[in-house]
FILUM-591653 format. One record per residue (C-alpha): residue number from 1; x, y, z. Coordinates in pm, 1 decimal, decimal comma. Last residue first. Example, Ala and Ser with C-alpha at 12.3 -4.5 7.8 and 13.67 -1.06 7.14 Angstrom:
% residues 2
@n:2 | c1:1367,0 | c2:-106,0 | c3:714,0
@n:1 | c1:1230,0 | c2:-450,0 | c3:780,0
//
This chain:
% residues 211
@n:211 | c1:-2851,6 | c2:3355,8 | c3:1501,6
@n:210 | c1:-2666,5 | c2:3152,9 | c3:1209,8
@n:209 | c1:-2395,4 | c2:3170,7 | c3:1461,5
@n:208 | c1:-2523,3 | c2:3080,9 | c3:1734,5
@n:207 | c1:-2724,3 | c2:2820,8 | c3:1677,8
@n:206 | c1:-2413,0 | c2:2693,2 | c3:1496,8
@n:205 | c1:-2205,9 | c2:2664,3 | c3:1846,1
@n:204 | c1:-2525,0 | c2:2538,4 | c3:2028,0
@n:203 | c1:-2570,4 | c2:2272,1 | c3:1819,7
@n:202 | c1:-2266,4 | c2:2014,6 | c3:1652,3
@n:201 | c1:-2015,0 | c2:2208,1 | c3:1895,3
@n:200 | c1:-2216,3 | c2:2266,0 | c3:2188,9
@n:199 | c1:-2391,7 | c2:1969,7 | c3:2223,4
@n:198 | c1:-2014,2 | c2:1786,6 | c3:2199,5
@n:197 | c1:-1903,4 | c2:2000,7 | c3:2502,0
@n:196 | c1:-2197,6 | c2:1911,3 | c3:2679,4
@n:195 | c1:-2198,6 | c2:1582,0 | c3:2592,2
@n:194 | c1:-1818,9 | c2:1520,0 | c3:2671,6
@n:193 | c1:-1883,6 | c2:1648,1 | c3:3033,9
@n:192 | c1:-2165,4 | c2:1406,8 | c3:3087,2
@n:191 | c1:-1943,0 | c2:1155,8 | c3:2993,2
@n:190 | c1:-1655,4 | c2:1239,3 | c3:3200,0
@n:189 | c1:-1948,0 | c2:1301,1 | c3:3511,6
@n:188 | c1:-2052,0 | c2:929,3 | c3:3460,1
@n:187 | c1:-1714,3 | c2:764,1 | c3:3463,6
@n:186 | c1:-1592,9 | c2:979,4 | c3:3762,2
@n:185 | c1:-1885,7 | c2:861,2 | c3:3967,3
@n:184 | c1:-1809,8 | c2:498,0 | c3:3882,9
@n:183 | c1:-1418,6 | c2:544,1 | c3:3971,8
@n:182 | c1:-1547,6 | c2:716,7 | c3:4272,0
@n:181 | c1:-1803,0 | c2:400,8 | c3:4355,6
@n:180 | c1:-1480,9 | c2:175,8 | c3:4314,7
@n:179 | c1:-1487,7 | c2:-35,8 | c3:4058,8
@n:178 | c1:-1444,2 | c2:-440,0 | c3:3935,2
@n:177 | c1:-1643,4 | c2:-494,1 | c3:4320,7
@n:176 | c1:-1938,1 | c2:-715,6 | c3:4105,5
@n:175 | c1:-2163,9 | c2:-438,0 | c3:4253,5
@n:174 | c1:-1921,1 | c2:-128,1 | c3:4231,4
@n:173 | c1:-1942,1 | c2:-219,1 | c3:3828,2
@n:172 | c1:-2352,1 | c2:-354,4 | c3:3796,2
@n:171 | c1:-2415,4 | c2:28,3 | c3:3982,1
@n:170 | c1:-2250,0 | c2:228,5 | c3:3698,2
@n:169 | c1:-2448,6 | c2:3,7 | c3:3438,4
@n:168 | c1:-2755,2 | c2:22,8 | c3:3688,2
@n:167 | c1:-2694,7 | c2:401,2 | c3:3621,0
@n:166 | c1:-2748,5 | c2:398,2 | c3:3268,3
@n:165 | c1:-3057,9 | c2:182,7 | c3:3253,7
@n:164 | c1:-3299,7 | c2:417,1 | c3:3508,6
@n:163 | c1:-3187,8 | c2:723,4 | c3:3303,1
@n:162 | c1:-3282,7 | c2:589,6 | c3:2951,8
@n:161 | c1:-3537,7 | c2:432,6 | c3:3093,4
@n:160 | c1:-3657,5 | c2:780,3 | c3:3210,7
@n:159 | c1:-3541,2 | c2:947,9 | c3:2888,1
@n:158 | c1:-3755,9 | c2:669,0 | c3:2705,9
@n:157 | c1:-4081,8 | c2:724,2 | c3:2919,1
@n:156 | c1:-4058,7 | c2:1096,7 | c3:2895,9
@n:155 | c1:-4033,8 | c2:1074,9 | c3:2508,7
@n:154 | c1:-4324,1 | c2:831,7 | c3:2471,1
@n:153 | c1:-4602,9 | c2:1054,8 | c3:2687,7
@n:152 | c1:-4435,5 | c2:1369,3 | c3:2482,2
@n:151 | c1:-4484,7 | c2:1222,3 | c3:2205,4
@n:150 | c1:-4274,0 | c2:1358,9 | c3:1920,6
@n:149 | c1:-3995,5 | c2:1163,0 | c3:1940,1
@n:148 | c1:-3684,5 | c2:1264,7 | c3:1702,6
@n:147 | c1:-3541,1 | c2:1551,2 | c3:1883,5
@n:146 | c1:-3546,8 | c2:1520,0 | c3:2239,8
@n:145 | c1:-3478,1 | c2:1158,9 | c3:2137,9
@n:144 | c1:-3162,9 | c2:1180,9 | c3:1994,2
@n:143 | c1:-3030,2 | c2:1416,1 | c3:2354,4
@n:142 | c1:-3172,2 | c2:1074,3 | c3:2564,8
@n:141 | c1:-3002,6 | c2:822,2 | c3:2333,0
@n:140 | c1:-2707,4 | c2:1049,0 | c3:2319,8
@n:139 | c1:-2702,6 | c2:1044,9 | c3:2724,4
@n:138 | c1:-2783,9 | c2:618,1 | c3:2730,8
@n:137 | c1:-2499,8 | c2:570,3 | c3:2515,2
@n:136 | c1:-2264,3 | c2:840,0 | c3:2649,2
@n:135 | c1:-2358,9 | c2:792,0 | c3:3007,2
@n:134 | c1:-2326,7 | c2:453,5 | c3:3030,2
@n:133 | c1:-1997,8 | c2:436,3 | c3:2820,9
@n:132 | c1:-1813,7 | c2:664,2 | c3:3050,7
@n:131 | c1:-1999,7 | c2:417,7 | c3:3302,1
@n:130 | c1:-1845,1 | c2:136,9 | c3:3131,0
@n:129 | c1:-1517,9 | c2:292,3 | c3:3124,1
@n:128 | c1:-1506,3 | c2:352,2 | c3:3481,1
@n:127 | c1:-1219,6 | c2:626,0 | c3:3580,3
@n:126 | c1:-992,5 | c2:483,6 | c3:3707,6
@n:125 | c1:-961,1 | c2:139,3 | c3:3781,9
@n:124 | c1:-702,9 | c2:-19,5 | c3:3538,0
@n:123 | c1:-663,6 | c2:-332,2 | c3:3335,5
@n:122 | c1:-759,9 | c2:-619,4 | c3:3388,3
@n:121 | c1:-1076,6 | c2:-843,8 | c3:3437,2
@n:120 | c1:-1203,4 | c2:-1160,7 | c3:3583,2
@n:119 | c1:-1589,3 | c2:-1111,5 | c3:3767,4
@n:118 | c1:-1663,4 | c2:-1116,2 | c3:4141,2
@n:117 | c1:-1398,7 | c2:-945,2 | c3:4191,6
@n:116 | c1:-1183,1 | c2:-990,6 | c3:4539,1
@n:115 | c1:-926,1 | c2:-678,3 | c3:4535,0
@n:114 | c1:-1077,8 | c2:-342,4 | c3:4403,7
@n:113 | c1:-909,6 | c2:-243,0 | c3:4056,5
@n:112 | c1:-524,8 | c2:-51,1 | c3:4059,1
@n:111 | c1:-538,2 | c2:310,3 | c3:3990,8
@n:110 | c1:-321,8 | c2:382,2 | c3:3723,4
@n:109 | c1:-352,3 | c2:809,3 | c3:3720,7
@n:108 | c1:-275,0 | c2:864,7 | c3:3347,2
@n:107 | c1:-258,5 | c2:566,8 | c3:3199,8
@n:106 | c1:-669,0 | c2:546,9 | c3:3307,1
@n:105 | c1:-687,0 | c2:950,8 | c3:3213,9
@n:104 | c1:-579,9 | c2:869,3 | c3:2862,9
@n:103 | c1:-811,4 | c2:540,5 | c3:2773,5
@n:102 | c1:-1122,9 | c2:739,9 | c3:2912,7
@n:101 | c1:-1031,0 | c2:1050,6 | c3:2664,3
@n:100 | c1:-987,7 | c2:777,7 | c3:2360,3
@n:99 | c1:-1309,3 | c2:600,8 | c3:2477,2
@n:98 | c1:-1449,8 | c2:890,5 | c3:2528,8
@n:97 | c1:-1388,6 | c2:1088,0 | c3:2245,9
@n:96 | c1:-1479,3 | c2:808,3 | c3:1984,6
@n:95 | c1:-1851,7 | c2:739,4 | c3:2093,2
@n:94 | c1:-1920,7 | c2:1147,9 | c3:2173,5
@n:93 | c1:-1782,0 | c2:1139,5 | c3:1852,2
@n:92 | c1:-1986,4 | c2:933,1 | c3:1676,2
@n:91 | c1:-2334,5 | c2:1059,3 | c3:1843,4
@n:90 | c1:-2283,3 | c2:1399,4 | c3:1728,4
@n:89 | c1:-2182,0 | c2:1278,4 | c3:1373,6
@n:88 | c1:-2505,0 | c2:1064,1 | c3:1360,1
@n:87 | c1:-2719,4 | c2:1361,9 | c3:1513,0
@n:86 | c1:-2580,1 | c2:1566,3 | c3:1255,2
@n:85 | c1:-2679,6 | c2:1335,7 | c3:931,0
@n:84 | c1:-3041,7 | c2:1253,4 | c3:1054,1
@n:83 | c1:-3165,8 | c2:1123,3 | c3:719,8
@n:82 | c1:-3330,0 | c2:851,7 | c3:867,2
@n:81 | c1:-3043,6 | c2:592,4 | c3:700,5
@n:80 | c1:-2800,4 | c2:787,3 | c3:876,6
@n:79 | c1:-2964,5 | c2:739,3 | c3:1230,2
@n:78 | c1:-2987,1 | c2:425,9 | c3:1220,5
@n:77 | c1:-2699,6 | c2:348,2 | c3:1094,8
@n:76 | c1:-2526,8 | c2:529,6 | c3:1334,3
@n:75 | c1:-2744,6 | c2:319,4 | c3:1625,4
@n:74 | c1:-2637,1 | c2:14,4 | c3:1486,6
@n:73 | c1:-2277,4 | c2:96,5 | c3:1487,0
@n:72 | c1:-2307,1 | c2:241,1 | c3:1850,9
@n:71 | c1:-2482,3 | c2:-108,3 | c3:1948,0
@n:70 | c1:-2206,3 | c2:-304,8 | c3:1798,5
@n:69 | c1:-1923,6 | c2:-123,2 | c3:1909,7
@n:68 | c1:-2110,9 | c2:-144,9 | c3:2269,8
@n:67 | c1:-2163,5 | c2:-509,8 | c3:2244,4
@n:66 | c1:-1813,8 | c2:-555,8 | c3:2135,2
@n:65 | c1:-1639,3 | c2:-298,6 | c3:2397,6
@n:64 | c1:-1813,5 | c2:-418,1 | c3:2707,5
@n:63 | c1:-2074,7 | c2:-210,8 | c3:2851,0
@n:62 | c1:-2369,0 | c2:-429,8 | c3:2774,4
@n:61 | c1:-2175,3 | c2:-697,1 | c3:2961,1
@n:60 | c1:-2258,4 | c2:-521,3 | c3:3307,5
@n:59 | c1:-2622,4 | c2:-683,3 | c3:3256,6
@n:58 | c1:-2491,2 | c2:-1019,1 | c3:3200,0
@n:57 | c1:-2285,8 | c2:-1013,0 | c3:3525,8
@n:56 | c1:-2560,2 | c2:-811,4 | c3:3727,8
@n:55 | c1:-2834,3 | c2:-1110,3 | c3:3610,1
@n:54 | c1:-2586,0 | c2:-1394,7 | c3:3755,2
@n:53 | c1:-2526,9 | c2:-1145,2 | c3:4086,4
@n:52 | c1:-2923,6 | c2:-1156,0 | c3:4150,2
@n:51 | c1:-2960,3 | c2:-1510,0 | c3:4268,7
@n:50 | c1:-2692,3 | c2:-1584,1 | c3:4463,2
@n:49 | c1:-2701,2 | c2:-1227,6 | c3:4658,1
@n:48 | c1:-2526,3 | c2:-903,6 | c3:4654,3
@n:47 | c1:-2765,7 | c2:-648,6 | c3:4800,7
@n:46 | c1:-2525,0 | c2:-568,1 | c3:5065,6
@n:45 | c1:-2243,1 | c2:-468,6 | c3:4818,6
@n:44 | c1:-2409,1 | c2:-181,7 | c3:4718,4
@n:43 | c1:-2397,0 | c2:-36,6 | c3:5074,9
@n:42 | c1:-2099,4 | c2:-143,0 | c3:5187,3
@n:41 | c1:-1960,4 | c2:31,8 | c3:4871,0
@n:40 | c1:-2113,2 | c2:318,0 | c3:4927,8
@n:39 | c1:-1960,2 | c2:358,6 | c3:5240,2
@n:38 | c1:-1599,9 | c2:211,6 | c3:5183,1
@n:37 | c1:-1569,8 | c2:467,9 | c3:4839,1
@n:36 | c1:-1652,5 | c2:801,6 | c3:4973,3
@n:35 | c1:-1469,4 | c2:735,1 | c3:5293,8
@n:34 | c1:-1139,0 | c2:624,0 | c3:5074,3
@n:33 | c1:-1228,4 | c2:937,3 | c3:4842,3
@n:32 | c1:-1233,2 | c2:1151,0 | c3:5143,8
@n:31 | c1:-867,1 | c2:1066,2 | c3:5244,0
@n:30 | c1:-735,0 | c2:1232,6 | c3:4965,5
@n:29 | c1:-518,0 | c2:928,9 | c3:4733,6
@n:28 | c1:-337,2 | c2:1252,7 | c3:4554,4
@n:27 | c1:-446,5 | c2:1119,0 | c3:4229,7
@n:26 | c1:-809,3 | c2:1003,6 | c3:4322,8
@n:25 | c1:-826,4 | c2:1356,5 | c3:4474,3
@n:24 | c1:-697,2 | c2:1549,6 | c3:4172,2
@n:23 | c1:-941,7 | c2:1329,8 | c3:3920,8
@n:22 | c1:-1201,2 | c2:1336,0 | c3:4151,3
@n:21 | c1:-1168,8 | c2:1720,7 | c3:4202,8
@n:20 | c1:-1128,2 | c2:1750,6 | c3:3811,6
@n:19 | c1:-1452,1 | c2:1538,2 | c3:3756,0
@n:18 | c1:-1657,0 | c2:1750,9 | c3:4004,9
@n:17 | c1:-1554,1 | c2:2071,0 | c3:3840,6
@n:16 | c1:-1630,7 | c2:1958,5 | c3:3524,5
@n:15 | c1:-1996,9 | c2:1864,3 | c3:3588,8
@n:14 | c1:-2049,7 | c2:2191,0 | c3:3744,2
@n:13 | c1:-1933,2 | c2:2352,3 | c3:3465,6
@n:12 | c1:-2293,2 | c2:2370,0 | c3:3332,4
@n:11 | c1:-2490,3 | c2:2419,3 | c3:3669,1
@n:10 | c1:-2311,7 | c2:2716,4 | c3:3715,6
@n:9 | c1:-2335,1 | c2:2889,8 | c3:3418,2
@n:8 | c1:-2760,9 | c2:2796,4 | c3:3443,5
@n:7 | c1:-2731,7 | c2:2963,5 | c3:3767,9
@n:6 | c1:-2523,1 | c2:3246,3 | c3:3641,1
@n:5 | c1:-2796,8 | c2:3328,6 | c3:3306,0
@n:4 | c1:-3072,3 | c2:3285,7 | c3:3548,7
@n:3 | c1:-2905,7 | c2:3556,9 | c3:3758,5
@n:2 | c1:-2865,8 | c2:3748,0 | c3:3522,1
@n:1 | c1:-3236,3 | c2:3746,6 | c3:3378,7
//
């Protein structure tokens, strides 16, 4: 039973611990990142072709800040008008910490974007916001449906979508070369990192004390 108890401690601030050794190797420019980076990147960027990159460039739009407002604020609705009053408030501020959280670290360490982008934006690189994004939207979606879907069949199928949809947002950023795969990676574990801690205030936290 301890040891269950330390391997799921680990596996829950695992997610911080590989954001803060981006964060302090991004800001230190550690030679591993640059490694990290140049072979994923050659990677990814070998399946650029004529016909796909018009698709990535719509896709990566999801992520954007009026389709996203606009998908959060129909998801909230959603979810208020079905009565489900804490999953709305868990999904707000998983919406509203990290874009503010995102918008701090970026000022923070002002990594400049990769050179030669295949779309026009500014800004800077570090960490992705549309992966931060990714993994909120598509993480909420996944918690919401734990808890609202009753078929199992239909539940698996959504969290794997679910899955399958939030990391071809990461991918769609390294793709059109507006990321670096670190800035990506970064992105993900910041949002995975405000889930937990937002599971554990609007559930775990009260579990625990009406227990």
């Amino acid at each position: 039973m301890r040891f269950k108890k330390f391997g799921w401690l680990i596996l829950n601030w695992l997610p911080l611990l590989g954001l803060l050794t981006l964060v302090i190797s991004v800001s230190n420019r550690w030679n591993w990142v640059h490694t990290y980076d140049r072979y994923l990147q050659k990677i990814i960027h070998g399946w650029q072709s004529p016909g796909l990159t018009p698709l990535v460039k719509i896709y990566t739009q999801l992520g954007n800040a009026k389709p996203f407002i606009f998908i959060s604020i129909v998801i909230l609705g959603m979810l208020l008008w079905r009565g489900y009053d804490r999953l709305a408030a868990f999904f707000l501020a998983n919406v509203v910490l990290g874009n503010a959280i995102n918008h701090l670290i970026k000022l923070w360490i002002q990594r400049p974007r990769p050179h030669f982008r295949l779309i026009t934006i500014g800004g800077y690189s570090f960490p992705s916001g549309h992966s931060v994004a990714a993994m909120l939207l598509f993480g909420s979606l996944i918690f919401i449906t734990t808890q609202t879907v009753r078929s199992p069949k239909w539940r698996i199928s959504w969290i794997l979508t679910c899955i399958i949809l939030m990391l071809l947002l990461g991918l769609s950023r390294v793709y059109l070369n507006v990321h670096y795969p670190s800035d990506v990676t970064a992105g993900l574990l910041l949002g995975l990192v405000i889930l937990q801690t937002t599971h554990w205030i609007f559930y775990r936290k009260k579990e625990s004390q009406h227990a």
